[in-house]
N, C-alpha and C positions, 0 to 999 in steps of 0.2 A: 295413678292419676293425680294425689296427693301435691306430688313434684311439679306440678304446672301452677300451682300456685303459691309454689318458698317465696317469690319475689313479694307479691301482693300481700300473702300472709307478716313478711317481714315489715311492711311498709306499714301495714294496721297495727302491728306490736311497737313498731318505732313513736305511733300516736301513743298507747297506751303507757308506755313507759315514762311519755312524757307527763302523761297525766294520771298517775293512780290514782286508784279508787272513783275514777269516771270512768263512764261510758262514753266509748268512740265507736265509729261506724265505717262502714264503707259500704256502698252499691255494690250485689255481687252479681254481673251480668249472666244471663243464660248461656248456655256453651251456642257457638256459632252450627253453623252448618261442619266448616272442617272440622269443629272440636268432637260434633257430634258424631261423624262419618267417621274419623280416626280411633275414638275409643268402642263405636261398635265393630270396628274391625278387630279390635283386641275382645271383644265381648262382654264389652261392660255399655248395659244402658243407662247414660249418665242424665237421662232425661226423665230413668223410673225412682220407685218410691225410693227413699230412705229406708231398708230391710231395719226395722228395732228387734233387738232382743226383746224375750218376752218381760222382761223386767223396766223396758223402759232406757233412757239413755236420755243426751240431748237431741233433739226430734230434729235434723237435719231439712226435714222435709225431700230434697230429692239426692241422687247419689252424688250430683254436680257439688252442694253447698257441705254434702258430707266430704269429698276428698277437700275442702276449703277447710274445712274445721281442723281437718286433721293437721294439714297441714300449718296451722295457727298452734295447735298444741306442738307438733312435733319441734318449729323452728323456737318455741317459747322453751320448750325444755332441755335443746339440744344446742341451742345456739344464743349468741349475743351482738348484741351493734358497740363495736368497737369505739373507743374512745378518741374522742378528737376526729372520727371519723365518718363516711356513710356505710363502709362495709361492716359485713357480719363475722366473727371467728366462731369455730368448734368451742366449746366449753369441754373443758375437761374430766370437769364430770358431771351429768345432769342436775340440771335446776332441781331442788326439791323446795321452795318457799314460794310464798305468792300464791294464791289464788287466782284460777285463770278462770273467768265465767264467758260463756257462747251463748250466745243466744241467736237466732236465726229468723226472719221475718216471714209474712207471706209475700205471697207472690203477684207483685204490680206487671200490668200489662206492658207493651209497646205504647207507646205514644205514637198517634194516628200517623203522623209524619215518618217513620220511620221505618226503611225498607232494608231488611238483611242483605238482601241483593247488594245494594248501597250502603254501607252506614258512614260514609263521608258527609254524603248528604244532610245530614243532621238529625233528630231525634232523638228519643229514649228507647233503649233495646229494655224487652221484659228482663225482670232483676228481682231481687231480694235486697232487704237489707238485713246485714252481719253484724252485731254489737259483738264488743267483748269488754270485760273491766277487768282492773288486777285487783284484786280483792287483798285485804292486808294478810301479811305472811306472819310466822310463828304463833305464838300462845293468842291473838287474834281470831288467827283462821283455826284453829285446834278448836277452839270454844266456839266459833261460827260450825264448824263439821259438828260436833256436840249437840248442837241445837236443833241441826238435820233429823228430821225423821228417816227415818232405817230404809223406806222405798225410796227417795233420792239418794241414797249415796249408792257410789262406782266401790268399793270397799268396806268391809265390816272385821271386826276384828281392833286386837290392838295392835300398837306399831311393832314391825316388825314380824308380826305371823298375819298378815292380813289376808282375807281371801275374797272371792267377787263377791261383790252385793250386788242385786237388783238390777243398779243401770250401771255396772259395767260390758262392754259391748265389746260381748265373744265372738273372734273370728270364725271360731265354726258354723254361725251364721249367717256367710258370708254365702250367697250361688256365683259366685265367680271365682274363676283360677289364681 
């Protein structure tokens, strides 16, 4: 599901990049009618909770703003905006500096105006809003992870043999194929 938003995830990273160490945003609109129809036909209810490990993670709220997140982290570590350009290339080999923060909002209504039926018509479709920052990278972020308490980190361990902590968010808690 992830992959319905490389586009939009790249566009919020192409903000962030401009701006480190701020917070940027964007409106993340609820899935449509066909968004909704198409991924329960694959079996995923993109309309239900956010499944957390029992450790905790970043709280997505529902599975729509989770394949959003992911795919913010995936295109932030896998990919780059080329120079001189608006496209994106493969990296070679993944990002490992930078600090990526998610943060996810609640959840604002429809605006009375505004009929799914139509959304030409004008209005606000219900949405979340997505923050992300780049958080500064190297002996920075080492000392900002340090200061973490042991129930926020994804990792424990030293570098190099590190194993899950807390809120890293194992697939085996997944109920879908």
């Amino acid at each position: 599901m992830s992959e319905a938003f490389d586009g939009p995830a790249r566009r919020l990273l192409d903000k962030a990049y401009a701006s480190p160490r701020q917070w940027v945003s964007v409106w993340l609109p609820d899935p449509s009618i066909r968004q909704r129809t198409r991924f329960l036909q694959e079996g995923i209810n993109v309309g239900g909770p956010d499944p957390l490990p029992a450790g905790g993670g970043t709280d997505a709220k529902t599975r729509w703003a989770r394949g959003f997140v992911r795919a913010v982290y995936y295109q932030h570590k896998n990919y780059s905006p080329r120079s001189g350009s608006t496209s994106w290339a493969r990296r070679s080999a993944p990002r490992a500096t930078g600090g990526l923060r998610v943060e996810v909002g609640r959840h604002v209504p429809a605006s009375p105006q505004f009929d799914p039926a139509h959304p030409e018509r004008g209005g606000f479709p219900p949405r979340r809003r997505v923050r992300i920052q780049l958080a500064a990278g190297g002996k920075a972020k080492d000392a900002a992870v340090t200061r973490l308490a042991t129930k926020d980190r994804w990792a424990e361990g030293p570098k190099g043999s590190r194993r899950a902590g807390p809120r890293w968010a194992d697939p085996a808690y997944r109920d879908w194929a």
